[in-house]
N, C-alpha and C positions, 0 to 999 in steps of 0.2 A: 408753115403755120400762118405767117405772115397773110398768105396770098388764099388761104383755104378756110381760113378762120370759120366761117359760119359751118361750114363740114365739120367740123372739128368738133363745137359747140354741140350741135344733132346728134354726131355720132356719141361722144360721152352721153347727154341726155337718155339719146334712146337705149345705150348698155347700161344705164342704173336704173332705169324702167324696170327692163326685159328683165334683169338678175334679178329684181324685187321679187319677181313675180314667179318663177321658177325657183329659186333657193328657197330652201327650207330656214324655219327662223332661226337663228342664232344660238337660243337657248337650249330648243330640242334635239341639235347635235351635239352640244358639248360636253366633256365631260369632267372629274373632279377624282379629288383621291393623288394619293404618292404611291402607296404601295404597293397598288394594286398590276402596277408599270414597271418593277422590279424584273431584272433576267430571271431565263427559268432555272438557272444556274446556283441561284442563290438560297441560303438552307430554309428561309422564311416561305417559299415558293416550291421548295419541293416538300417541305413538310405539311403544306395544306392539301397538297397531292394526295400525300400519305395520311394524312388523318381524313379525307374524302375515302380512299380506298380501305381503310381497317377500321374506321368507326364511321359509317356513312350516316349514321342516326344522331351523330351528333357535329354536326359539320360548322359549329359555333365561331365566329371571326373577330365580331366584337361585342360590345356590351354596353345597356342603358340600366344605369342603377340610380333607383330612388333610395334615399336616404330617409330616415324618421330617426330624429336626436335631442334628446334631451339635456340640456346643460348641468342642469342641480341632481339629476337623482335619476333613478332606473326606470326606463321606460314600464308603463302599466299594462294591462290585460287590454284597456280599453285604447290604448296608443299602438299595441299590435292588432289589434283588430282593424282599424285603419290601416294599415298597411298591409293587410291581407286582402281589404277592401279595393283599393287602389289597384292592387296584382289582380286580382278578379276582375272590375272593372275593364282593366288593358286588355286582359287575355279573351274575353269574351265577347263574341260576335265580332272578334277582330275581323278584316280583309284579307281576304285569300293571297293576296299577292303581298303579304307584308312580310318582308324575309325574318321570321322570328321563327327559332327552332322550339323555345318554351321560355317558360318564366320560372324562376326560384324563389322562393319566399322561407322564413322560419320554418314552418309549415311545412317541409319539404320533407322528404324521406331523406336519408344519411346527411345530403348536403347542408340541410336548415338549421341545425346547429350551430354552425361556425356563420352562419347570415346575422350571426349576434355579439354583438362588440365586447370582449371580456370585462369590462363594466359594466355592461347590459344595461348602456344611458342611448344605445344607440342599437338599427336593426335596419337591413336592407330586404331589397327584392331587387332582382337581377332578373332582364332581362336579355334574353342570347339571342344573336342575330347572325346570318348567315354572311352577311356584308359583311367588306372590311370597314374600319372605321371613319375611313372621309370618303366612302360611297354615297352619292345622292339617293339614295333608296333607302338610308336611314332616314332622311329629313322627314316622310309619312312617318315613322312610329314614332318620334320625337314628337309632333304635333298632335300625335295620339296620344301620348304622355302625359302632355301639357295639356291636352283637354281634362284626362282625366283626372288630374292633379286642381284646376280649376274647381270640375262638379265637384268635386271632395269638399273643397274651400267651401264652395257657394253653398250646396244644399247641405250641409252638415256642419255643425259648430265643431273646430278642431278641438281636443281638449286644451287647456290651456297649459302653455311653455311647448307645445309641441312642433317641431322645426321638421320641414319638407325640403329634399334638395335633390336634384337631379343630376347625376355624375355618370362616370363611365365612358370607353374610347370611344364612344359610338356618340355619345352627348358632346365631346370634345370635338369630334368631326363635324359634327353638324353646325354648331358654332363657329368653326372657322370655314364650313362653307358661306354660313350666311352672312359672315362677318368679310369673306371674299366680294359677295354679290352687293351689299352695301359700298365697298372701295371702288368697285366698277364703276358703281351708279354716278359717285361724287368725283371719281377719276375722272368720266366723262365729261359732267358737267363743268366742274372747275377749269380742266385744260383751253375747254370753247372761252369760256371767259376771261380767264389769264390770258391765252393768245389775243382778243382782242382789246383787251385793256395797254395791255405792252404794244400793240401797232397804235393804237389810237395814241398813248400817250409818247412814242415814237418819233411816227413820221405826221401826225396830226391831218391824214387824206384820207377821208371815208372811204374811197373806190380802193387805196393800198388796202386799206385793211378788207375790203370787201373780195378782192380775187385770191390771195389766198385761203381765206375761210371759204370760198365757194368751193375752190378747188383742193382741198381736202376733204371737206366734209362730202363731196362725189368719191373723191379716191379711199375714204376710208366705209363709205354703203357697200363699192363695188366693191375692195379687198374684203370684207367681209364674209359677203353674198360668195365671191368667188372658192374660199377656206369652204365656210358651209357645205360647198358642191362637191367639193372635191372630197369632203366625208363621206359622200352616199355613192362613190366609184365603184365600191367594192359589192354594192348592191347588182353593179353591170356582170352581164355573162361573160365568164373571161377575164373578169377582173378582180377577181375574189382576192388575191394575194395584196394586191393595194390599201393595206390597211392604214388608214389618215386618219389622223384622232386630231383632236382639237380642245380646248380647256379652258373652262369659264376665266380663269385669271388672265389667260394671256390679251384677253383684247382689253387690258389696261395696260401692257406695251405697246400693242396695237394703235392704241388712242396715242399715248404719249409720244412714241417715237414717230408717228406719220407726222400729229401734229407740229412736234418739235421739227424735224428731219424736213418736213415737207414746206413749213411755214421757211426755214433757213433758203432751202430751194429758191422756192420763187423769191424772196428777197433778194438776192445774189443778183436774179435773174431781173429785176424791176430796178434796182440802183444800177447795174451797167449799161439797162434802156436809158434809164435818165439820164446817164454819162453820153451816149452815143446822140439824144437829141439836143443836149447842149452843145453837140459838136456841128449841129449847123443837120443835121439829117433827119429826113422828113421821116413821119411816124411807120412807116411800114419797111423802109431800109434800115429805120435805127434798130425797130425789133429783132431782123434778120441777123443785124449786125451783135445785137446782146446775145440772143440765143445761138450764137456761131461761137462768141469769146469767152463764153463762161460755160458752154455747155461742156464741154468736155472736164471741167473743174468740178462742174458739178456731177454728172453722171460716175465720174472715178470717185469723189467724196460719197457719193450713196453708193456702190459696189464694194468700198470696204466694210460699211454697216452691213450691206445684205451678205455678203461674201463669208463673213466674221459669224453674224448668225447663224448662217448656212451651215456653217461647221459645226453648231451643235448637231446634226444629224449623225454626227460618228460615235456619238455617245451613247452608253449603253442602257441606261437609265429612261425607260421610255417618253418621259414626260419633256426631258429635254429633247430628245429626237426627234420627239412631232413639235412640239411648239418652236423651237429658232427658225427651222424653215419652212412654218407658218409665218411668223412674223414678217422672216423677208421675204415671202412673198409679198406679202402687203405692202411692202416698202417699196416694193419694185412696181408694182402700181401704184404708186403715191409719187413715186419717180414721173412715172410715164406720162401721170395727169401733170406733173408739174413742168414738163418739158413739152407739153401737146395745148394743154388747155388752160392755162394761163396766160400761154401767151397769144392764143385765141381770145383770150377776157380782155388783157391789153390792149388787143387792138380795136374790139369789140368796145369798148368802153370812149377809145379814143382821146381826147385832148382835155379830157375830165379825169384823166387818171390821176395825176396831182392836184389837182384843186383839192382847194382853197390858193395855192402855188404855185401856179404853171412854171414849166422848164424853159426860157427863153436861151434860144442859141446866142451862144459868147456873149451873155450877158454884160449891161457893164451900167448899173445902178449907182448908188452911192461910193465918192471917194476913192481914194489910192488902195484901198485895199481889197475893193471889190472889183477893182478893171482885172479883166482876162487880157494878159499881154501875150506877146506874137508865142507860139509855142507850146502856150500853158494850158492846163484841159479844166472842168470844173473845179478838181480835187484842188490843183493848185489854191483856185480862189479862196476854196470854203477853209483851207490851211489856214489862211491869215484872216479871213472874212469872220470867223466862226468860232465860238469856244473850244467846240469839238474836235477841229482842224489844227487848231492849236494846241491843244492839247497833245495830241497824236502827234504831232509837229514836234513839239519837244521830247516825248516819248523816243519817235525812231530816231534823234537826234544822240540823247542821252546813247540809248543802247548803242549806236552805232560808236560814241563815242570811245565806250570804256567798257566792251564787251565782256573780258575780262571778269575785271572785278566783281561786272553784274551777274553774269552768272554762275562764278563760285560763290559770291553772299548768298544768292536767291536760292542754290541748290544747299546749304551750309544752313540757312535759316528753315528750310522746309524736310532736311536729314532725317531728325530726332519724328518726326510723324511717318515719314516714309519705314521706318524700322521697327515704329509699331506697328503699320501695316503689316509686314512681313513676319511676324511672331503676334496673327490678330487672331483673338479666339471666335470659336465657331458654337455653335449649340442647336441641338436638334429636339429641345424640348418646344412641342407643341402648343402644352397649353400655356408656356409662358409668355406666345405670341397673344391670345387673345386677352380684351379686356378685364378689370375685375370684376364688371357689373355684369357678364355672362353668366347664364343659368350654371354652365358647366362648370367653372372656375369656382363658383359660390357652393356647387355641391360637391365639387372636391375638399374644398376649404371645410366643409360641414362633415365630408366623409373621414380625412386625417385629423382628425379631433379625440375620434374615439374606436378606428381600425389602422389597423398598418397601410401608408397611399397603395402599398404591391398590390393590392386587391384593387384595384380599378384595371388592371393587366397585368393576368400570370402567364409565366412562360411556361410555356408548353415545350415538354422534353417527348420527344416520339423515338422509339430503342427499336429500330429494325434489323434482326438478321433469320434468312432461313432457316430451320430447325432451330432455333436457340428453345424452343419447347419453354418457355414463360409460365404456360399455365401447369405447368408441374410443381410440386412441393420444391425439387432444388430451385427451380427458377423462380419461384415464390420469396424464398430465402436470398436468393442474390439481390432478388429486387429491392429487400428489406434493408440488405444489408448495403447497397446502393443509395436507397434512403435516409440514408444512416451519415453516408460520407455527405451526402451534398449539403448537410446544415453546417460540415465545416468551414464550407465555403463563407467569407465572410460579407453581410449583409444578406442572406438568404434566412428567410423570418422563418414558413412553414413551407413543408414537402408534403403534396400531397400524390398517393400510387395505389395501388390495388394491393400495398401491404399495411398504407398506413391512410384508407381515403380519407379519416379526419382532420389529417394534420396534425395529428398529434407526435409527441416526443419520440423516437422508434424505443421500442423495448417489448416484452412480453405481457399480452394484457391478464390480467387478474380477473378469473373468470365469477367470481366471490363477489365482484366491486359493481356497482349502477354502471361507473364509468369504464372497465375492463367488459361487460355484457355488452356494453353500448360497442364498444369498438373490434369485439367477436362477431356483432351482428354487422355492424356496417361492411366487414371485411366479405362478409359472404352475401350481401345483398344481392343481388340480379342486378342492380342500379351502377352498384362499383364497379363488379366486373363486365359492365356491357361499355362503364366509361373510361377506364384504366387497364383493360386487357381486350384483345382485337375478339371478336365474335363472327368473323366472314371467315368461313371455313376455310377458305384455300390459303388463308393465312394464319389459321387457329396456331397460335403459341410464339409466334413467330413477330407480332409486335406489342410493344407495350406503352405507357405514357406517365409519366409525371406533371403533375401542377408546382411549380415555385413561382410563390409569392414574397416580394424582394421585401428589405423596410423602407425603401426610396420610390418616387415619384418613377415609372413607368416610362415616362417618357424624357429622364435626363440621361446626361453623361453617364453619371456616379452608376446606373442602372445597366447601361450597355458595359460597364470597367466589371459590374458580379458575373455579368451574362459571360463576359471574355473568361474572367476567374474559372467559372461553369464549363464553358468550353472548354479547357485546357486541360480539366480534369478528367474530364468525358474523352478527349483524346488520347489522353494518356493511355486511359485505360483500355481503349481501344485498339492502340500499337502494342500491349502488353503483352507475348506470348504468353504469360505465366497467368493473366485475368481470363475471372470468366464470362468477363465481355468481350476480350479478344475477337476483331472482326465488324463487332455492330456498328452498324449505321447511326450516327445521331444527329436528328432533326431538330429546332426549334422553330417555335411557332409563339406567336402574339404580339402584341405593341413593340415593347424594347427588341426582342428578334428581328422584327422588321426593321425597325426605326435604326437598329445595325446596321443590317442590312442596305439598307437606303444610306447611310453615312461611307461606308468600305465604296458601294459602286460610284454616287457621287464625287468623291475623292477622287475617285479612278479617273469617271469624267473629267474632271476639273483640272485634274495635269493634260491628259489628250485634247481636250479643245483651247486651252491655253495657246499650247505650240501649234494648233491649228489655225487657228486665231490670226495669231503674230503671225506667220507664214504667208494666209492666204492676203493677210494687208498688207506686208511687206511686198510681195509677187507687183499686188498691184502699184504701189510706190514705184517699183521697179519700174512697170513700165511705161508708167508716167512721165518720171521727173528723168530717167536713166542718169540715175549720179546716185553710186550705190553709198558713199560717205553719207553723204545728207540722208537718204531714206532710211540707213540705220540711227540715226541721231534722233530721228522721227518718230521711229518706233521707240528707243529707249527711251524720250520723251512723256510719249503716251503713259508708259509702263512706270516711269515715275511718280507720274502723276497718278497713276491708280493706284499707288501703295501710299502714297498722301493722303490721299482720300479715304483709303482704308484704315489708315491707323487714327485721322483727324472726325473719321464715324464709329469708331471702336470709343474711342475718348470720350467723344458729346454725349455716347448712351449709357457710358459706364457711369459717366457724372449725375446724367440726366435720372438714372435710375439705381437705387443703392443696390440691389441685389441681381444686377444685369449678369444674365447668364454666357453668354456672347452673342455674335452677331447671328441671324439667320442664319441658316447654312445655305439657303440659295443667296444671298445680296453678295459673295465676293464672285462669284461664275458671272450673275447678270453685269455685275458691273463691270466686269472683266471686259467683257464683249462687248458690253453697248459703251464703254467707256473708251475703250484701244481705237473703236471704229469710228464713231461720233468725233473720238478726240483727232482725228487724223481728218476728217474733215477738214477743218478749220486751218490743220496745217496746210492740207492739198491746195486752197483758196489761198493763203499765204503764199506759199513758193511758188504756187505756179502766176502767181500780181508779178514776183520777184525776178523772175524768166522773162515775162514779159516786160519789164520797164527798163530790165538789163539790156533787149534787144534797141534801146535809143540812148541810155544811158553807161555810167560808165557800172561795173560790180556792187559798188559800195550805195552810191547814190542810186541806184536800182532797187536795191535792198532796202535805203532809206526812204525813197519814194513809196514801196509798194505795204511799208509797214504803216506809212502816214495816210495811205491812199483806202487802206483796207481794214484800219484799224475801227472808225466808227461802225463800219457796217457789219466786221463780225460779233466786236461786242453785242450789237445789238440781238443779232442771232444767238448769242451768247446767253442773252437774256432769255430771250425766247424759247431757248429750249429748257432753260433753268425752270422757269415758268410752268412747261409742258409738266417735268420732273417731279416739281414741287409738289404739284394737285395729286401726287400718288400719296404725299403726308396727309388727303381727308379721309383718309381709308381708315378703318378699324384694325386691323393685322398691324402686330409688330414690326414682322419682316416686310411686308409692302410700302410701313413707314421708315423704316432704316433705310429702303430701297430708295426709295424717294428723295429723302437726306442724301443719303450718298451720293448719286446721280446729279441732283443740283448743284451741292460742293464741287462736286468733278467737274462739272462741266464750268461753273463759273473758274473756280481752279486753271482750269487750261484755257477761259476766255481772257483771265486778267493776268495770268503768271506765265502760261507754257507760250502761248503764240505768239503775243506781244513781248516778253523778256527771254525765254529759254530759249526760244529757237532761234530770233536774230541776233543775239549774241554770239549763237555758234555758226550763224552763218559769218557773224561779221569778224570774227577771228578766223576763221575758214574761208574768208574773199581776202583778207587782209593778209594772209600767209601765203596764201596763190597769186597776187598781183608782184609779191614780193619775190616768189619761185620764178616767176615767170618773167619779169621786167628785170627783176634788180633794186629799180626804187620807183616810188609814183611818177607817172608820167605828167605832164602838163596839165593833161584833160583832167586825171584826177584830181591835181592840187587847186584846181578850179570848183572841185566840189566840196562842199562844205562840210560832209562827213569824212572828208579825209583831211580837211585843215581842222577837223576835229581831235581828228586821231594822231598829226602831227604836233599837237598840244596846246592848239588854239584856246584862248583863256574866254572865247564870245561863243559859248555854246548857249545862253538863254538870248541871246541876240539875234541868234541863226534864220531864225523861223521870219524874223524882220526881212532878210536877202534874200528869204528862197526865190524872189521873183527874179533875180540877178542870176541865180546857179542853173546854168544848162550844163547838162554832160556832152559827150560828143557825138 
């Protein structure tokens, strides 16, 4: 790169040109949604199969429901009228391509009744839609919503006390899309910023801070552009099977990890430039010379991130399959730019790379503590020269000293978090990721005031078996009497079937009574039985359906523990030779089924790319360092350190927030992965300084050399990538903020506790027990160094850092 540079330069240039200009944009291939990424395996995904194939007329997924509530007293003639207004408005002259099957209002035939809150202070219209609920193809009818809900406001005096609110999975989706695309937005911006505020106030040289921000923001247009492309494969003849999905959220890892991961890079790569022309070597051997000693440190430190992410490909769960190796691709061209074209900018830049400071070989400025003596390399200097060298100076001193002690305290002080980690709760509710000032959240809050939350998602119960002949009188009665057992179930509010479509209590109706006529009529509507009994000949009798509506919030735990109850009954009755459901299939379908659904596979994920994980980083430890002690130390390290962090972000948001439901259910998986692989980083750069300062020095004083040597600069990166991490807390999403949290703790976590304390502690019981194996007692050379007249009880360990100019190994 040295000798080609300006190639180098052009060539990158003209590949972020060309991709501009070919790749489709960004936004137009991505896509959004969880559930929609479900195996086909799962009951949420075969039962929309089946309600496609036996009720095709009503092929409903999710739902936008306006609210109208009144607080003091029962809505008026003229308050339903408005709301009949609104549903009107929506429904007419809609867009042909707005996936809406129909609207419901009071007004409705069978269903309109129950559209009214038994106080009757309150009354919906429901809108059905063919999308699941965080498809981007609700975002149009929401914005349709919102208009119409506006003209209402604007050209028409509402009556007064009268409360508008907009709820429904379909309302909750689209809020935490847009509350997605805002986190992107600030993600972006903040990280550019944070990265350059942390170099500037740093290393204090515009050009430092100038070549990695050039050569990221190349490497993250290209990794981009590149994803993009590779979405529209399956458009080639021959390629149809290629199917590459891609997802608006992931290019806030995207951003985060290039710039954290890529900025670490090239710094690595620019402080052992400036080490090699302090050593007397003109600027285009010393480059050679950096990008020959670190590159191998660094290219295996980014192969366990990509490697680790790669592994989410084995997961079942589609959203994690395509996005990990999405991301590490991008990383691996963040890689390439940082090993190609940076150091094409270094050279390119030339002897202004440090200014305001130039690097003078074997400097020797002010006084005793700034001479570079026969031997000694910058690091020595800036040791004694420097607060930061001193600092570190005493640091690897201490650890080397009393290994031991420090890290049973340090693992003994950090226990009690690590074991909340491991017992850390999880929660799959939705909306208690977004805001409260979201429309959705406000017309949920308006909607459980004065309906059961179940009705913003009922489960759908779909009964398939051949012959089971349903539309017969006996199958009429069983269905009845089916309807009957499921309110035993506890927390199931109303059942609605094609013996009871009202919802109402099962029993015999009273054909005498307004309310027994009313529910003789509705049983035999055309309406009920086209929507609770199959009407596609080839399957006449043979499927049925239930609505349950729970009295809990759709998208919590407490909702998925009735759905299990539900399940359990349904199978019972299933294995029963002696039932007359014996045989049948049962499907569930809606929010909490899915939201199941997506909990049981994730799960599954989450143990399989774990051991993934760990494997494929360990493998490559392996063949790094080949010293299989220390690479499992390494890994058990990381793994510690992420249940620290898990238990010490469980804590700040339980505290932080009185009714915290648990953690996302994606922040322990990501941080699994970006945290095992990132955190091994910083080791890889550790041990392998360690290796190398062993090969002049003696074990102990190698180890303490390359902790003092390497300590300013990973922190730093330390920072930097905290920084990266952080800018994911100006997001709107709960889970993108816990993400965030967590990620920056971890990393600063393992920049101040695991690198610097846990791991040469255990190396330096583990050199100290080996010099012992193998010799008997210290040799001469060793009692010559200073960490080992440490360890023989030396009472001048704050003194130390005074003689390192006196301590040569051998």
């Amino acid at each position: 790169m040295a000798q080609y540079w300006i190639v180098v330069i052009l060539a990158w240039a003209g590949l972020t040109v060309a991709l501009r200009c070919v790749a489709p944009h960004w936004d137009n291939v991505t896509n959004d949604g969880d559930l929609a990424y479900l195996p086909d395996r799962m009951t949420s995904v075969r039962g929309e199969r089946l309600l496609a194939q036996a009720f095709p007329e009503d092929t409903s997924k999710s739902q936008v429901v306006v609210v109208a509530a009144r607080d003091d007293k029962p809505l008026t003639g003229e308050d339903m009228q408005v709301l009949e207004e609104i549903a009107e408005r929506f429904s007419h002259d809609a867009p042909a391509d707005l996936p809406i099957v129909g609207v419901w209002t009071p007004s409705s035939e069978v269903i309109g009744k129950k559209l009214i809150s038994p106080d009757r202070q309150a009354a919906l219209a429901v809108a059905r839609l063919t999308t699941e609920f965080m498809s981007t193809y609700n975002i149009p009818v929401l914005q349709r919503m919102e208009r119409v809900l506006d003209e209402v406001r604007r050209n028409k005096e509402l009556p007064k006390g009268l409360q508008l609110g907009i709820t429904g999975s379909a309302a909750v989706g689209a809020d935490m899309i847009d509350s997605a695309e805002e986190s992107i937005k600030n993600t972006e911006v903040i990280t550019v910023l944070l990265v350059v505020a942390i170099l500037v106030l740093v290393y204090r040289a515009p050009v430092v801070v100038l070549i990695p921000l050039i050569t990221l923001c190349v490497g993250v247009s290209v990794a981009c552009d590149v994803v993009a492309l590779l979405t529209q494969v399956n458009q080639l003849k021959g390629f149809e099977w290629f199917d590459f999905k891609v997802f608006k959220t992931s290019k806030i890892f995207i951003v985060t990890i290039l710039f954290g991961a890529g900025t670490d890079f090239c710094l690595f790569l620019i402080a052992r430039y400036r080490e090699e022309l302090a050593k007397g070597l003109i600027r285009r051997d010393a480059l050679s010379a950096a990008v020959t000693n670190v590159g191998d440190a660094i290219v295996a430190s980014a192969m366990t991130t990509i490697c680790g992410l790669s592994m989410m490909f084995f997961a079942d769960f589609g959203k994690y399959r395509n996005s990990g190796p999405a991301i590490a691709l991008c990383l691996f061209v963040a890689l390439t730019a940082c090993m190609s074209l940076a150091p094409a900018l270094l050279r390119a830049f030339g002897r202004v790379v440090f200014w305001p400071v130039p690097v003078l070989p074997r400097a020797t400025p002010n006084g005793p503590d700034t001479v570079m003596h026969e031997g000694e390399d910058l690091y020595d200097v800036e040791e004694r020269a420097t607060t930061s060298g001193r600092l570190w100076s005493k640091i690897s001193y201490a650890v080397v000293a009393w290994p031991g002690v420090i890290l049973v305290g340090s693992v003994m002080l950090l226990f009690p978090l690590a074991y909340e980690g491991w017992h850390c709760r999880v929660s799959y509710n939705l909306l208690a990721e977004l805001e409260p000032s979201r429309p959705s959240v406000r017309g949920t809050d308006l909607l459980t005031r004065h309906f059961h939350p179940g009705e913003t998602g009922p489960i759908i119960i779909l009964a398939h078996k051949p012959g089971a002949h349903f539309d017969t009188k006996e199958g009429d009665q069983e269905i009845a009497r089916l309807t009957k057992t499921l309110y035993e179930v506890k927390g199931v509010e109303t059942v609605r079937s094609i013996a009871e479509p009202l919802g109402d209590v099962p029993g015999l109706a009273n054909p005498f009574s307004p309310a027994g006529r009313l529910k003789l009529a509705a049983r035999r509507h055309r309406q009920t039985r086209s929507t609770y009994l199959t009407q596609v000949p080839v399957l006449a009798g043979d499927v049925t359906r239930f609505d349950v509506i729970l009295d809990v919030d759709p998208f919590t735990n407490a909702a998925m523990h009735v759905l299990d109850e539900i399940d359990a009954l349904l199978t019972k009755l299933r294995d029963d030779k002696e039932s007359p459901w014996y045989g049948v299939e049962f499907d569930f379908l809606g929010t909490t089924a899915a939201t199941r659904d997506l909990k049981a596979v994730t799960q599954s994920d989450h143990t399989l790319i774990e051991q993934l994980v760990v494997f494929a980083v360990l493998i490559i430890l392996m063949l790094l360092l080949r010293r299989p002690a220390i690479c499992l130390y390494l890994i058990a390290s990381v793994l510690f350190s992420y249940l620290v962090t898990l238990g010490a972000t469980e804590l700040a948001f339980t505290w932080y927030y009185p009714s915290f439901p648990g953690l996302d259910w994606k922040v322990p998986l990501f941080l699994f992965v970006i945290l095992v692989a990132v955190g091994e980083d910083y080791n890889i750069y550790l041990v392998t300084r360690v290796l190398e300062e062993q090969k002049h020095h003696s074990l102990l004083e190698g180890l303490r050399r390359a902790v003092a040597h390497t300590g300013g600069i990973i922190t730093s990166c330390g920072v930097i990538m905290a920084g990266t991490f952080i800018s994911m807390m100006s997001g709107t999403l709960r889970g993108i903020i816990e993400l965030g949290f967590s990620l920056t703790l971890g990393v600063i976590l393992d920049t101040i506790i695991v690198r610097p304390i846990l791991v040469p502690a255990f190396l330096a019981i583990l050199y100290r027990a080996q010099e012992r194996w193998t010799v008997g007692k210290p040799s001469s050379a060793d009692q010559r160094d200073p960490a080992v007249a440490a360890l023989n009880g030396s009472a001048a360990v704050a003194a130390m850092p005074h003689a390192s100019a006196a301590s040569k190994g051998p």
